[in-house]
C-alpha positions in Angstrom: -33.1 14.2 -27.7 -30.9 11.5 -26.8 -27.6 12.2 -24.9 -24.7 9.7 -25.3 -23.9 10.3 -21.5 -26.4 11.7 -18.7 -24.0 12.5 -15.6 -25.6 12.9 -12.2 -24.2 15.5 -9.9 -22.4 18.3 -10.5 -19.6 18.3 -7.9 -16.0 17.8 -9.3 -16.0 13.8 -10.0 -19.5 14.6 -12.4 -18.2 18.1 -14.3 -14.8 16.8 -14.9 -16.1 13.7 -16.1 -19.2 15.3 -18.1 -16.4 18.0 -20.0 -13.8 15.3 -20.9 -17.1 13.3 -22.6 -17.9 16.4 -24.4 -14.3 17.0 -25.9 -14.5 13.4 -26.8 -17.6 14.5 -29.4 -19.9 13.1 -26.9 -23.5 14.5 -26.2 -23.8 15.2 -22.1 -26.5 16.0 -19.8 -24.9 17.2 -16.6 -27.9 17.6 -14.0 -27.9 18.2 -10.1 -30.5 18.4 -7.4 -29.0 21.9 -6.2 -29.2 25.2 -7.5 -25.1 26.7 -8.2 -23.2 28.1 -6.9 -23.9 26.5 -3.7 -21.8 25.8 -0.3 -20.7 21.9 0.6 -19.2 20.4 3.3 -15.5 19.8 2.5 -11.9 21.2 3.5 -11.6 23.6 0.3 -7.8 21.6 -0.1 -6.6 20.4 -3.1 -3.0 18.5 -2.8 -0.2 18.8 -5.7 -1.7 15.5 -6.9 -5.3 17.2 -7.5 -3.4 20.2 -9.4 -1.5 18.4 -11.8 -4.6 16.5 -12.3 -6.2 19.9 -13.4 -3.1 21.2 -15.1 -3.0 17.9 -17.3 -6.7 18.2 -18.0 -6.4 22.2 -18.9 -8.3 23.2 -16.2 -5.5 24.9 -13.9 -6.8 28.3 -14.2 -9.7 27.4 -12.0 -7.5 27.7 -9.5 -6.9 31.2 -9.9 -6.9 33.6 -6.6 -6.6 30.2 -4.6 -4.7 30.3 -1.3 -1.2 28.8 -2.1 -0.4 25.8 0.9 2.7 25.0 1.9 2.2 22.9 5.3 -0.2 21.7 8.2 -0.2 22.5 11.6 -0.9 18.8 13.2 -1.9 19.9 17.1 -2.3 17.0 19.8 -2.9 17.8 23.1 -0.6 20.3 23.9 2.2 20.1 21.1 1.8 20.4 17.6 4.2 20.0 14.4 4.4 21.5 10.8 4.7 19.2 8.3 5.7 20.9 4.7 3.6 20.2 1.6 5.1 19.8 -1.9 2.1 21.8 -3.0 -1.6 23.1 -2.3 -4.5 25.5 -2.7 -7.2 26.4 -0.7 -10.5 27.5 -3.0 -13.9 27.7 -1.5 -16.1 24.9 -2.9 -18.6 27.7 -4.1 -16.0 29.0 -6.7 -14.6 26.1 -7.6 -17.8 24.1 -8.6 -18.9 26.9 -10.6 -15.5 27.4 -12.7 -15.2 23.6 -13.3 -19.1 23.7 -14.5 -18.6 26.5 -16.9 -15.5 24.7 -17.8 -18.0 21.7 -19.0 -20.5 24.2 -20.6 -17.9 25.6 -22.8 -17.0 22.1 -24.1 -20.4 21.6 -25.1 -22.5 20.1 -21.7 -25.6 20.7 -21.0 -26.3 22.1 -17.6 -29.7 21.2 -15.7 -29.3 22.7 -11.9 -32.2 22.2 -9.6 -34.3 18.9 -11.1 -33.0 15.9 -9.8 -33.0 13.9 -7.0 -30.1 11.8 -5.5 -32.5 9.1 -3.9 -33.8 7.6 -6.8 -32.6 5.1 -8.4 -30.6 4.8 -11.2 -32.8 3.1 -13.6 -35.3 5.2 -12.8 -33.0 8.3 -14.0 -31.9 6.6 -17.4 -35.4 5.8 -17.8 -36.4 9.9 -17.5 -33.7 10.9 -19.4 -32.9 9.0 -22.6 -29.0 8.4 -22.8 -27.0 5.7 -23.6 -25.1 6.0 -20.4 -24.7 7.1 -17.0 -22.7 8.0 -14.9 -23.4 8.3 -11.4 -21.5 11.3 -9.4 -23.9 11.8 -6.5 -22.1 12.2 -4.0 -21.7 10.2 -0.8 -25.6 9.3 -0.8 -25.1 8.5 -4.4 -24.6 5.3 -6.0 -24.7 1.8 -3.2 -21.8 2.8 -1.0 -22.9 1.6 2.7 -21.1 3.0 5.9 -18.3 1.4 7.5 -19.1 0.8 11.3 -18.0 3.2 13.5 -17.4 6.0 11.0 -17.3 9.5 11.4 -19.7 11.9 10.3 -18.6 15.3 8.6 -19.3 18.9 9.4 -18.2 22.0 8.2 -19.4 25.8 8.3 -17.3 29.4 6.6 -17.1 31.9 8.7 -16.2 35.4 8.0 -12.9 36.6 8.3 -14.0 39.2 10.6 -15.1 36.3 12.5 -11.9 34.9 12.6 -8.6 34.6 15.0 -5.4 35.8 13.2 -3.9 33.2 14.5 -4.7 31.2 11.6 -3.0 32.6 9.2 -2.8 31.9 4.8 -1.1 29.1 3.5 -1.4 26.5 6.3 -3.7 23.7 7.0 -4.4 23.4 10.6 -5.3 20.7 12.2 -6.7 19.9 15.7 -6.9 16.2 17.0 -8.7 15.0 19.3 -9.8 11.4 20.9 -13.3 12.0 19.5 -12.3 13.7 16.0 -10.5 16.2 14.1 -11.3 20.1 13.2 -9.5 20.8 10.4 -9.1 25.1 9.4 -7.6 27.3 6.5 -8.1 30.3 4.9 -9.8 30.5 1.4 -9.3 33.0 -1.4 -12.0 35.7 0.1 -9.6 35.5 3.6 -12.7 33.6 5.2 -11.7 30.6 7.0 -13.0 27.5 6.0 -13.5 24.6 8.9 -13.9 21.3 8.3 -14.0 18.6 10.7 -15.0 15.0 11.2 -16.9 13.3 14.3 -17.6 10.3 16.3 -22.0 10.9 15.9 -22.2 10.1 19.8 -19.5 12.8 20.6 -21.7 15.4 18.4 -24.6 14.2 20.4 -23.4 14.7 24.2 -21.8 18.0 22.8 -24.7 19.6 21.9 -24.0 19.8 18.1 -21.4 20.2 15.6 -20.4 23.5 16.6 -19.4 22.7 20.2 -17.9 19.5 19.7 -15.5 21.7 17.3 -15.1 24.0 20.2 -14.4 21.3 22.5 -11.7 19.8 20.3 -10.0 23.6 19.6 -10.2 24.4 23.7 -8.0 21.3 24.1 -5.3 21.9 22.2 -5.0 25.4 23.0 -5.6 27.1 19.8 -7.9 29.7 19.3 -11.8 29.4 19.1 -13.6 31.6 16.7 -16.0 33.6 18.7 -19.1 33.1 16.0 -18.2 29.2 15.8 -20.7 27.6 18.5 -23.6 30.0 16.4 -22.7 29.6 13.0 -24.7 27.3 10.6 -22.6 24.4 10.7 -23.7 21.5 7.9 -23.1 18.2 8.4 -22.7 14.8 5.9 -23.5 11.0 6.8 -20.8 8.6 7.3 -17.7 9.4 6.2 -15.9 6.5 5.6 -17.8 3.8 2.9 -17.2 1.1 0.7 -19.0 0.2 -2.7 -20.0 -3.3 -3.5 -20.9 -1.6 -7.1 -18.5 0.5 -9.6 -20.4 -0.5 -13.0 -23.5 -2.3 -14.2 -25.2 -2.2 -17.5 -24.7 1.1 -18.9 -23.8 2.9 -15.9 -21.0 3.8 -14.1 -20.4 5.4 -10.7 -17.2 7.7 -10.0 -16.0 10.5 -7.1 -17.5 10.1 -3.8 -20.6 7.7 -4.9 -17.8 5.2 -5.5 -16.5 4.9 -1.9 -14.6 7.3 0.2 -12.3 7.6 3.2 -12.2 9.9 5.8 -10.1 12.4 4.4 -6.5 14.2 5.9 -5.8 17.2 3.9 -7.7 17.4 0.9 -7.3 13.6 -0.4 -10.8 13.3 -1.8 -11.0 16.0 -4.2 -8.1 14.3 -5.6 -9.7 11.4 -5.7 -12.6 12.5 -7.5 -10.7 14.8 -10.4 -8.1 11.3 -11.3 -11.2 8.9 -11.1 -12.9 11.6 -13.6 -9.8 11.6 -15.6 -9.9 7.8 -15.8 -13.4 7.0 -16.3 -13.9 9.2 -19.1 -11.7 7.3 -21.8 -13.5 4.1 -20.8 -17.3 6.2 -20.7 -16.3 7.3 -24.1 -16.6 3.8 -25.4 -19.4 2.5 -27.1 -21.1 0.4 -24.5 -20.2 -3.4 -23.8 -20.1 -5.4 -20.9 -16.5 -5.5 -20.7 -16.6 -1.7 -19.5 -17.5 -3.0 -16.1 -14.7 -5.2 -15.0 -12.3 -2.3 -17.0 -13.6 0.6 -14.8 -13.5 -1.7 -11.1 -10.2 -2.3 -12.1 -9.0 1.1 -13.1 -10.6 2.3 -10.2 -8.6 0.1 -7.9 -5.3 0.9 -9.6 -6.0 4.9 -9.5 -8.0 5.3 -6.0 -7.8 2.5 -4.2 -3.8 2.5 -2.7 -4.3 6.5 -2.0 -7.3 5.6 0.1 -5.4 2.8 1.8 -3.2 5.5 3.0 -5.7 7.6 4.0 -7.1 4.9 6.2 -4.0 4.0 8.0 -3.4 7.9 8.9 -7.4 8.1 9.9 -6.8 5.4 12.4 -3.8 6.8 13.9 -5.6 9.8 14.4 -8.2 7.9 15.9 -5.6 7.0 18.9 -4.6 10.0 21.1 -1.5 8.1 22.0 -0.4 7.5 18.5 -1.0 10.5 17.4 0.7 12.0 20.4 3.5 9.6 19.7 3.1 11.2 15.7 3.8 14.9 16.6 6.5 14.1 19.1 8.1 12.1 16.5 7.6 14.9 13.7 8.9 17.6 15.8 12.3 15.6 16.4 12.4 14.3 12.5 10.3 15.9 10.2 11.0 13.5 7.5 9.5 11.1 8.5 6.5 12.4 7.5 7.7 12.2 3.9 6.7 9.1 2.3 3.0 9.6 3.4 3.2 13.2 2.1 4.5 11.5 -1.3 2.2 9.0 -1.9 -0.8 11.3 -1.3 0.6 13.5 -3.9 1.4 10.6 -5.9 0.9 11.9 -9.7 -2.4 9.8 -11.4 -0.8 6.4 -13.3 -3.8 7.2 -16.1 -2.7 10.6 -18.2 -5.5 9.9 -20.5 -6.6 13.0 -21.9 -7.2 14.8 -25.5 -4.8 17.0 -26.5 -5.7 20.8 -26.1 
């Protein structure tokens, strides 16, 4: 069989992307290397941004028994700050992959869990799999993003809530700063909490791993350190932060993470990766011409890439204990000042392209 689209990876950017295909009449392969449901690395955030996305899609209800957030808890040295959010939900990754996969399924995808590998090539996956497209949604080893020097390297690990202090409590965001990275916590729908962090690789190193350095970071602001944290199995990502020289080529498209990414704040790449589904779909629906390249590098820019310029400008202030110092001190006095950076991360998508419901 031919498939109009074969999609690669199964994480939002690729199921959201493979189900708006399929409501377009369009014959998709959805395939990915792991076996579902299955844990990932990520802050289990999504911002009012990523919600309407799903609301405007049809796809809020996969967001039921999610966390409701209303702020993070920004801690630097020995002071911290709330900062309100418009709007937010904690999910565990596990659920949430699974609903928006089913979602796909019930369109009309085809599922394949378990047989691919991210580290081939493209062409060798089109070649495989007969398909008139594809779309690449791999992840951050997935398509011919390259590292930016001196980026940070993820880690993140669940821990029961058993496990964990009451003193961080449903509906916040918490995050711990520190000269060497952040440690970002909230609680999920099943009351575990999910921790999230990101890392300079050499502070990981003369820590002694992911867990302590997230120790080390949690001792210094004074908040509490989750007895099981050092212990638990802790995953980690490559670099974070990554730029792609490569959005299209000739019948093939990349999209979510595989396309670049930030280092994240509070939740900012899932967004990313449900809008740049949204928008590449109408374009992947297309019969194929070579005009489809410069269209989706230029949607891609217009959608993703002044959200991510934000995102790098509050990375690097986080980078700088004074700043950031200067940050919380600043918050605590006038809270709104942390409004327009709180607004255009939750900026609504400029691309509503969908088909009807």
């Amino acid at each position: 069989m031919k498939w109009d689209a074969l999609v690669i990876g199964a994480g939002p950017a690729g199921s959201v992307t493979a189900r708006e295909l399929a409501r377009r009449g369009r014959r998709v392969l959805l395939v990915d290397k792991a076996t579902f449901p299955r844990a990932k690395v990520c802050g289990c955030c999504l911002n009012g941004a990523a919600i309407e996305t799903l609301e405007r899609l049809g796809l809020g209800g996969v967001l039921a028994g999610g966390v409701p957030l209303d702020r993070v808890t920004i801690a630097a040295g020995s002071r911290s700050v709330d900062v309100r959010l418009k709007r937010g939900v904690a999910i565990s990754r596990a659920i949430f992959d699974m609903r928006l996969i089913d979602a796909a399924v019930r369109e009309g995808v085809e599922f394949r869990p378990g047989i691919m590998n991210s580290s081939m090539s493209r062409e060798t996956k089109q070649s495989e799999i007969e398909a008139n497209v594809v779309i690449v949604a791999s992840g951050l080893t997935g398509g011919d993003a390259t590292p930016k020097v001196g980026s940070r390297i993820g880690g993140g690990v669940v821990l029961a809530a058993k496990d964990s202090p009451t003193f961080y409590s449903p509906g916040s965001i918490y995050m711990a700063t520190g000269r060497s990275g952040y440690v970002g916590l909230v609680r999920v729908e099943d009351e575990r909490l999910d921790i999230a962090a990101a890392f300079d690789p050499a502070f990981v190193k003369s820590s002694g791993g992911l867990g302590l350095a997230a120790e080390s970071i949690l001792r210094a602001v004074g908040w509490p350190v989750p007895l099981a944290l050092s212990g638990a199995p802790w995953k980690g990502t490559p670099a974070l932060t990554r730029r792609s020289t490569t959005l299209a080529g000739h019948r093939s498209f990349v999209v979510g993470d595989a396309a670049g990414y930030v280092e994240p704040f509070t939740g900012e790449g899932m967004a990313w990766a449900l809008m740049s589904a949204e928008a590449l779909a109408p374009l992947a629906a297309q019969d194929w011409h070579p005009g489809l390249i410069r269209k989706w590098e230029s949607t891609h820019r217009r959608v993703i890439g002044k959200r991510q310029r934000v995102c790098r400008v509050v990375s690097q202030v986080l980078r700088s204990p004074m700043l950031t110092s200067l940050a919380v001190r600043a918050l605590g006095v006038m809270p709104q000042l942390a409004n327009p950076v709180v607004a255009a991360i939750n900026r609504p998508s400029p691309l509503p392209n969908v088909v009807p419901t």
